[in-house]
C-alpha positions as CSV (number, residue, x, y, z in Angstrom):
1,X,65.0,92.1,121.3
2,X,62.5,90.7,123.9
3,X,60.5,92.7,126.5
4,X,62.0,92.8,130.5
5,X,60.0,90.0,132.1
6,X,60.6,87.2,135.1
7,X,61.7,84.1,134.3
8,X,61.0,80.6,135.1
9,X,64.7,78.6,134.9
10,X,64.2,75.0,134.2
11,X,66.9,72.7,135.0
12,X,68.0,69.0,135.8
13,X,66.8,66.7,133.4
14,X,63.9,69.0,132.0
15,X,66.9,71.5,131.1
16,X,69.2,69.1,129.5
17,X,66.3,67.6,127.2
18,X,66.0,70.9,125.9
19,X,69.5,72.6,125.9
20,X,72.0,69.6,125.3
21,X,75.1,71.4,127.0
22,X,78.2,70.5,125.5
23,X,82.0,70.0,126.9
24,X,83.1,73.2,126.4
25,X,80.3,75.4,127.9
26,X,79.7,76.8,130.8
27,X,76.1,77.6,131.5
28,X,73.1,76.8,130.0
29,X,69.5,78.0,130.7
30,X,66.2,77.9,129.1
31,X,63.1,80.6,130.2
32,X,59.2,80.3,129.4
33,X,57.9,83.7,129.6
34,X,55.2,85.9,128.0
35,X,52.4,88.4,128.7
36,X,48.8,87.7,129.0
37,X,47.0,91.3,128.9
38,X,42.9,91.7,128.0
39,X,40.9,94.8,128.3
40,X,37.0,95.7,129.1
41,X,36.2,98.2,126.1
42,X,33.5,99.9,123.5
43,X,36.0,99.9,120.2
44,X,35.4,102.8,117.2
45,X,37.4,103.9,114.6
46,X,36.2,106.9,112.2
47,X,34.3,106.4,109.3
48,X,33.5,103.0,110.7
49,X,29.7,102.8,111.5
50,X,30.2,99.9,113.5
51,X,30.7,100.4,117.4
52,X,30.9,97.6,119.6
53,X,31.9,96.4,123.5
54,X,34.0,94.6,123.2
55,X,36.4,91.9,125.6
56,X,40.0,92.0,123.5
57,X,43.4,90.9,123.9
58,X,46.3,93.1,124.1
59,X,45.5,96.5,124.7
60,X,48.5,97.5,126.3
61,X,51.0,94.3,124.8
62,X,50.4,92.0,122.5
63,X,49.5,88.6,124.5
64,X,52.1,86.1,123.5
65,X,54.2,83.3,125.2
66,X,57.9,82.1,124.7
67,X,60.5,79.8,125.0
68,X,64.4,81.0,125.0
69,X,67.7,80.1,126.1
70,X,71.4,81.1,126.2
71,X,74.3,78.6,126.3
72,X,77.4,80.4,127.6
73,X,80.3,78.8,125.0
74,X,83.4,81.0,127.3
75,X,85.6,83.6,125.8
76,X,82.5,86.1,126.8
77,X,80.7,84.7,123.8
78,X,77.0,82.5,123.9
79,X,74.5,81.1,121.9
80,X,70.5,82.2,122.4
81,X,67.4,81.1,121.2
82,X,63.7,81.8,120.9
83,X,60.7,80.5,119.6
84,X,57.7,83.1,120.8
85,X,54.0,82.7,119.5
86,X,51.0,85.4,120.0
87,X,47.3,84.6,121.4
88,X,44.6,85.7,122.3
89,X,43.9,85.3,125.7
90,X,39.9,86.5,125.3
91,X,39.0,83.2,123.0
92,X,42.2,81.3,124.0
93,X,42.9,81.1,120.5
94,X,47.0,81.2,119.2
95,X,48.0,84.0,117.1
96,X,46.9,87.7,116.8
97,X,44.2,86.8,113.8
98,X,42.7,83.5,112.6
99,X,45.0,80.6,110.9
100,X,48.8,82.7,111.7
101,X,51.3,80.4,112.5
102,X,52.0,79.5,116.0
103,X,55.6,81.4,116.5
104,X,55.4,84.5,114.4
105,X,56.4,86.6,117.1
106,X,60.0,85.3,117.0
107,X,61.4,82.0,116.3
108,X,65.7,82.4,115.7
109,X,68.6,80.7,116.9
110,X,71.9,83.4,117.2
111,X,75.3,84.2,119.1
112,X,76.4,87.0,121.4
113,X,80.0,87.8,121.4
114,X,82.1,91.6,122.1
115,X,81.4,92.4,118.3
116,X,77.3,92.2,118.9
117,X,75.0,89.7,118.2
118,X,73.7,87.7,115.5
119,X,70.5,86.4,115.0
120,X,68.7,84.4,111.6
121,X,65.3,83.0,111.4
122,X,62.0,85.1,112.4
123,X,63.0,88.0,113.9
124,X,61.1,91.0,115.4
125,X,61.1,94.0,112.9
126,X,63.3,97.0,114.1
127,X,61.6,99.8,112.9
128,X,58.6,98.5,114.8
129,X,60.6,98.4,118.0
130,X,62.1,101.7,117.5
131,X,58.9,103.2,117.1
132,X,57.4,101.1,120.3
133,X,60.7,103.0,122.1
134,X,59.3,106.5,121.3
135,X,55.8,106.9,122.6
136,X,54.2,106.6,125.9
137,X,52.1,103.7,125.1
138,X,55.2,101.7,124.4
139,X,54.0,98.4,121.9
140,X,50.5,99.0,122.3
141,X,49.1,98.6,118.9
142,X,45.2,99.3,120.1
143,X,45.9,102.6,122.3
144,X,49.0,104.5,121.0
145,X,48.1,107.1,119.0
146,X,51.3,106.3,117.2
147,X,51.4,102.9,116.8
148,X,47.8,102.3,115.4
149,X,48.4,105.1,112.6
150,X,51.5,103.4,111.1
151,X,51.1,99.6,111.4
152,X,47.5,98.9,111.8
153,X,44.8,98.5,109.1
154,X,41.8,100.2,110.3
155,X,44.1,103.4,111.6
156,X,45.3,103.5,107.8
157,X,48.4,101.3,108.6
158,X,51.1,103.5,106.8
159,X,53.8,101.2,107.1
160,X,53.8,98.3,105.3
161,X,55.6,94.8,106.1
162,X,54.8,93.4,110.0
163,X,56.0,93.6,113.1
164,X,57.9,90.1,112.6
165,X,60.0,89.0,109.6
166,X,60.6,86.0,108.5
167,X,63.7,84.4,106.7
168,X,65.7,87.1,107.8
169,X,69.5,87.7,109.3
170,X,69.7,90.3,112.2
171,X,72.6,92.2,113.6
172,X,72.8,94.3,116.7
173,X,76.5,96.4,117.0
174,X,77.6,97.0,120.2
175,X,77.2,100.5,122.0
176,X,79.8,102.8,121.8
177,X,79.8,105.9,123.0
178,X,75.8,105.8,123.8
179,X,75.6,104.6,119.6
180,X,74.2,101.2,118.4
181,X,73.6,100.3,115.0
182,X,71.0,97.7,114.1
183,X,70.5,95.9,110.7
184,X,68.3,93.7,109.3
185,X,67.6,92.1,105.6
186,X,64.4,89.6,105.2
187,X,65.0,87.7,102.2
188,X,61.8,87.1,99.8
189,X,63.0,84.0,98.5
190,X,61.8,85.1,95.3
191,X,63.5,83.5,92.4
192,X,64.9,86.6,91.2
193,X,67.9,87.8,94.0
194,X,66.4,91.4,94.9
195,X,62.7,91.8,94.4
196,X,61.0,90.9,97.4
197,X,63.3,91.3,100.3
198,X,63.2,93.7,102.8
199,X,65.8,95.8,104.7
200,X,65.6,97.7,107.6
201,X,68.7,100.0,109.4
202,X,68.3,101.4,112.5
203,X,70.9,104.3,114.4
204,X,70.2,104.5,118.1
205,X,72.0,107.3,121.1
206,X,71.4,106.8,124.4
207,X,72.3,108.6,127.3
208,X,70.9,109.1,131.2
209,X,68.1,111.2,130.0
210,X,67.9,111.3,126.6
211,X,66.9,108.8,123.7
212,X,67.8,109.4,120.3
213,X,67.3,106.8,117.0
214,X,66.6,107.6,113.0
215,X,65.9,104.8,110.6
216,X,65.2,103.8,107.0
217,X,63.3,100.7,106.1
218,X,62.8,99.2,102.6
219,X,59.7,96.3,102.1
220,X,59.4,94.0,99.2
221,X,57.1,91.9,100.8
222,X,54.5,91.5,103.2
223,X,51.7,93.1,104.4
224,X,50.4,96.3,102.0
225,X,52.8,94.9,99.3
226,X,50.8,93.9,95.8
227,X,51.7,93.8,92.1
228,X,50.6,97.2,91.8
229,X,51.9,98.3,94.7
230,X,55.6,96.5,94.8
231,X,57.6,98.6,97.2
232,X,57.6,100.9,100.4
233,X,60.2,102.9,102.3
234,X,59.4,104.1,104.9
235,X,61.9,106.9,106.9
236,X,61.4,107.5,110.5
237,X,63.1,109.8,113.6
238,X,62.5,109.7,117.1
239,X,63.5,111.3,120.5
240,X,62.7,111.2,124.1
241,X,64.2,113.0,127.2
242,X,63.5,112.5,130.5
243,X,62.7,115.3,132.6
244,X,61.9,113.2,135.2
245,X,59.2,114.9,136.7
246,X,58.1,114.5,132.6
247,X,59.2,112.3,129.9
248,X,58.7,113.9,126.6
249,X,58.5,112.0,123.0
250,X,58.6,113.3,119.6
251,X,58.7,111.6,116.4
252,X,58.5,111.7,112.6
253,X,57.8,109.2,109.7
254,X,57.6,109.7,106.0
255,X,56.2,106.6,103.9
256,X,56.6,106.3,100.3
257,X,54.9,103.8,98.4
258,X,56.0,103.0,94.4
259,X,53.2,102.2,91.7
260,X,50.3,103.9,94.2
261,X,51.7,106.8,95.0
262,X,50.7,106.2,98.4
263,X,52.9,109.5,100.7
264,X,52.1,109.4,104.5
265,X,53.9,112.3,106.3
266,X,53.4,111.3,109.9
267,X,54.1,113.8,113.1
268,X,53.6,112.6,117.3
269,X,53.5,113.7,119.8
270,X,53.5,112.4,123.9
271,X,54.2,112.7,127.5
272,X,54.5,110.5,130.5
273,X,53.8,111.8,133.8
274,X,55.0,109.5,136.7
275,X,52.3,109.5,139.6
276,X,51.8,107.5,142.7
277,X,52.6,103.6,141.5
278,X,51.9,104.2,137.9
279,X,51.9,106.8,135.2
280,X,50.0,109.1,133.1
281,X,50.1,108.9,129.4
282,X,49.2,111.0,126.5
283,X,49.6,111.1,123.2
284,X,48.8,112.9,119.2
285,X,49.6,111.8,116.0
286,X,49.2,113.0,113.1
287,X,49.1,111.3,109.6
288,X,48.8,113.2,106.1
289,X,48.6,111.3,103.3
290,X,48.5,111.5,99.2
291,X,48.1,108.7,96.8
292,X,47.3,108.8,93.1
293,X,43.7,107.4,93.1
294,X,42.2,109.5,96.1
295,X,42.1,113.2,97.4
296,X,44.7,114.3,99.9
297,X,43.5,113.8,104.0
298,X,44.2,114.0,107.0
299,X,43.4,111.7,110.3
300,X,44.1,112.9,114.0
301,X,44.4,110.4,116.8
302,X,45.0,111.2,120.1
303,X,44.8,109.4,123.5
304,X,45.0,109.9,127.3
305,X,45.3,107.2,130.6
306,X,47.1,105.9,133.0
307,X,48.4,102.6,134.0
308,X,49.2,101.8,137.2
309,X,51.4,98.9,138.8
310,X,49.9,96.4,141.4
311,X,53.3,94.7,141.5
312,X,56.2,93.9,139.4
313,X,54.5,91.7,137.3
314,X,51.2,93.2,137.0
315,X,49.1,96.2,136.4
316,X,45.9,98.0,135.5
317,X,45.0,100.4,132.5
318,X,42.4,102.7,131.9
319,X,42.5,104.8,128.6
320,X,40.6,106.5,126.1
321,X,41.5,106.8,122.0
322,X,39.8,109.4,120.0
323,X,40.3,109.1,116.0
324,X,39.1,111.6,113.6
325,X,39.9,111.4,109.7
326,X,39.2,115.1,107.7
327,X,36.9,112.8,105.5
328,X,34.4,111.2,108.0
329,X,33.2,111.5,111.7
330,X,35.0,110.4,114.9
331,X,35.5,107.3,116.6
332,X,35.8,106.4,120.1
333,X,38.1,103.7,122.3
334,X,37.9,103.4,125.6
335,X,39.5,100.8,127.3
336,X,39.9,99.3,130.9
337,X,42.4,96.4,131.0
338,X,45.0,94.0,133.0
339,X,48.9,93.2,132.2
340,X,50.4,90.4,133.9
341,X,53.8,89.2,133.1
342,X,54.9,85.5,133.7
């Protein structure tokens, strides 16, 4: 799965150095893509003394870049391919910290056919996409309320594992009735066949105004895994239903982590209010947790803004992200940005 974006369609020579096309096929194309987004900010989380301003990367999307291509092989069946890397477009450095690997945002080869589509390799994380699906702020992981709470470290970062997983086999069913199944299974490599992998299944309904999906997720390894700390589900259900005037989102997760005891109980709430060129977002989360070693708490996060479209390819954001943790005083985020799409 891959954001909507314009392409750039190479071809002649260019195209058949890089997507051999053999007898039997039909078409054959190759896209570079990607989204460059960096925001004008003061960043604060609570309990963190630290506030700075800040120029950052990705406040609205992730910046990353790509490469991908489909080869039609007839019979309504085709190949596809990606290989997708983050940066960060304030330092021009690659990836989204220090030293990751230049395509961890997606690097597979797979095939599309009337039974679904196959993919194997690094592969984006479903749960993370399903939960990008159900709130206003979309795959912001610096603004939505949401999204920072269950997959990012300062926010408490209640899901474990990454948005990305690597050595894993991907399935996508095709829709019926409005229903899609997807599956996913991220093998360890351990030497033992079980401990260590991950598995993620994801049950999606879809109609003209409303969107529907629950899913369970299983990690044996990656981030927030440890010795002491082996294993995390995670359970999570989401809907949203356009009123058009509105578009309402609710959602809830429950994470369950084995040896810490670690129990997040997460609740959300958002809207998105269409307006002139753009849109007005809000959004609430809330996150409970319990864990052997510490006393139960609470943290709040809520945001407002609105992002508004210059063209097709680009827009402006203005928000504001207000955290709060029962334990410690607030923090504040406010961010002024620009999304362009190539």
């Amino acid at each position: 799965m891959r954001f909507a974006h314009p392409t750039l369609l190479l071809s002649g020579p260019l195209l058949a150095a890089l997507l051999p096309i053999s007898a039997g096929a039909q078409t054959g194309t190759v896209q570079i893509y990607g989204m460059a987004d960096v925001y004008l900010g003061r960043s604060a989380t609570s309990g963190v003394a630290a506030r700075g301003n800040v120029v950052n990367a990705g406040g609205m999307t992730t910046s990353y870049w790509g490469i991908g291509g489909l080869e039609s092989l007839g019979g309504g069946e085709s190949a596809t391919f990606a290989i997708e890397g983050f940066m960060r477009p304030d330092t021009g450095e690659q990836g989204r910290t220090t030293g990751e690997g230049l395509f961890t945002r997606a690097a597979y080869v797979g095939l599309n056919a009337g039974w679904g589509a196959a993919k194997i390799g690094r592969i984006p994380n479903p749960l993370f996409q399903t939960t990008a699906a159900f709130n206003p702020y979309g795959f912001s992981t610096r603004l939505s309320p949401l999204m920072t709470q269950m997959w990012i470290v300062p926010y408490g970062s209640s899901s474990a594992g990454d948005s990305g997983w690597s050595n894993a086999v991907h399935y996508t069913s095709p829709v019926v009735n409005g229903f899609n199944f997807v599956g996913q299974y991220g093998l360890g490599e351990h030497a033992a066949n079980s401990p260590g992998n991950n598995k993620v299944a994801v049950l999606k309904y879809t109609s003209a105004s409303l969107t529907a999906a629950v899913a369970a997720q299983d990690i044996g390894n990656g981030v927030g895994i440890t010795t002491a700390a082996p294993s995390q589900r995670t359970y999570f259900a989401g809907a949203a239903y356009d009123f058009k005037v509105v578009k309402a989102y609710a959602t809830y997760a429950r994470n369950s982590q084995e040896g810490s005891g670690r129990t997040t109980r997460t609740a959300h709430l958002g809207l998105s209010v269409p307006q002139g060129a753009g849109r007005w977002m809000l959004a609430w989360a809330r996150a409970n947790e319990r864990a052997f070693v510490k006393a139960p708490f609470r943290r709040d996060t809520a945001a407002a803004g609105y992002d508004y479209n210059l063209s097709l390819r680009t827009d402006v954001y203005a928000s504001y992200l207000y955290d709060k943790l029962s334990t410690a005083a607030d923090g504040n985020t406010f961010a002024l940005g620009i999304r362009h799409r190539f």
